[in-house]
N, C-alpha and C positions, 0 to 999 in steps of 0.2 A: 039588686043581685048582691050576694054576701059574698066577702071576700072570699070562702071556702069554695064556692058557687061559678067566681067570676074566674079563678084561678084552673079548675078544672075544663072550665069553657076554653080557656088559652090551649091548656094541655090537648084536651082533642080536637080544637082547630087545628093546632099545629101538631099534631103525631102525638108518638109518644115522646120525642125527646130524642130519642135513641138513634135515628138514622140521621145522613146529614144528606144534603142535593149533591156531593161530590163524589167522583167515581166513574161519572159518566164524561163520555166526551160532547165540548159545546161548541158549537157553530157560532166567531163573533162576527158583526155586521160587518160589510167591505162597500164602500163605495170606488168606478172606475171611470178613470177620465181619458180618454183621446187625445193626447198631443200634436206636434208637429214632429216631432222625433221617435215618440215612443206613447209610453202610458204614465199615467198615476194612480195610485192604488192606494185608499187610506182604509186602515183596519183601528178596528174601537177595540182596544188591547187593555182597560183600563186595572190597574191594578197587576201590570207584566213586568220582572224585570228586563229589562232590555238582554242581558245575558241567553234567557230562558225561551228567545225566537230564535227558529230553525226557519230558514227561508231557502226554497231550491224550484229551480225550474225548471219544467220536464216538458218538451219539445210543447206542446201548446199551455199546458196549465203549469200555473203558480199556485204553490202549497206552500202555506204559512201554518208554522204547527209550534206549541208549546205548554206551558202550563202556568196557570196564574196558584199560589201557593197562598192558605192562609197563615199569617204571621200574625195575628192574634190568638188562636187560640192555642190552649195549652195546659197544662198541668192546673185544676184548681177552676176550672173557667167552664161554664156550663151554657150554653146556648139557650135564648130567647125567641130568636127568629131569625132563621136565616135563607137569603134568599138570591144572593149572590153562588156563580158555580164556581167553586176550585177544585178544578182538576186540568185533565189534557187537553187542549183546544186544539182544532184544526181549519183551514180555510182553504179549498179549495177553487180556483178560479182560472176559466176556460177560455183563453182568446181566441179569436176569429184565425190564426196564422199561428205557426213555431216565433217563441218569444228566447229559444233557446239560446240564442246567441247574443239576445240583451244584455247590457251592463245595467247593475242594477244599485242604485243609489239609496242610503237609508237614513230614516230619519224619525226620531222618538222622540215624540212630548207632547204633556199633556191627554196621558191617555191615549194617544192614535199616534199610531204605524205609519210613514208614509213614503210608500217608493216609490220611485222616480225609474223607469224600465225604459232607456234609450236601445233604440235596434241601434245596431250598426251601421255605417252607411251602405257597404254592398247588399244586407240584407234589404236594407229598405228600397233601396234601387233597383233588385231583382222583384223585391213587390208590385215596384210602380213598372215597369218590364210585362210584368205579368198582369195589370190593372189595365195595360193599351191594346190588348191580345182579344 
């Protein structure tokens, strides 16, 4: 294949150039763990500044929303391949019970999100209350 040849096969593999994968909103992965207190929640946030997470609890589900931002590109700078998303992210996740009243402890690094969601003890007592019923 000639350079002329190999260069236009890039180009319409990958588009014309012109659009990027950003704009849309992306769903990143969440693994959940079962404590003895509460939950843990680790989200692959990678390339997030810790500022740019909105984290809120709404009587059963947890919503983690933000936006990963590219700080590459720029003025002069023309795109090859790109395949990573920036834009809005959002993560919704549905417990079994109201987490509403969880304290929710945070922790960034390394690319993953990781909270630590303690019920309170009456909430959890009125749980177990209602688990002997």
């Amino acid at each position: 294949m000639s350079g002329k040849s190999l260069e236009r096969y890039f180009r319409l593999s990958q588009g014309s150039g012109e659009s990027r994968p950003s704009g849309r909103l992306w769903c990143p992965a969440a693994d959940v763990y079962r404590t003895g207190d509460g939950w843990i929640v680790k989200v692959d946030l990678a390339g997030i500044r810790p500022g740019d997470i909105e984290i809120r609890l709404d009587d059963r589900v947890l919503r983690i929303s933000g936006s990963r931002r590219d700080g590459t590109c720029g003025e002069g700078i023309s795109h090859y391949q790109l395949e990573i998303t920036y834009s809005r992210f959002e993560k919704m996740i549905q417990f079994p019970r109201s987490i509403d009243h969880a304290t929710v402890e945070r922790d960034y690094r390394d690319g993953l999100l990781i909270l630590r969601l303690r019920e309170e003890d009456e909430a959890r007592g009125r749980a177990r209350a209602a688990g002997r019923k």
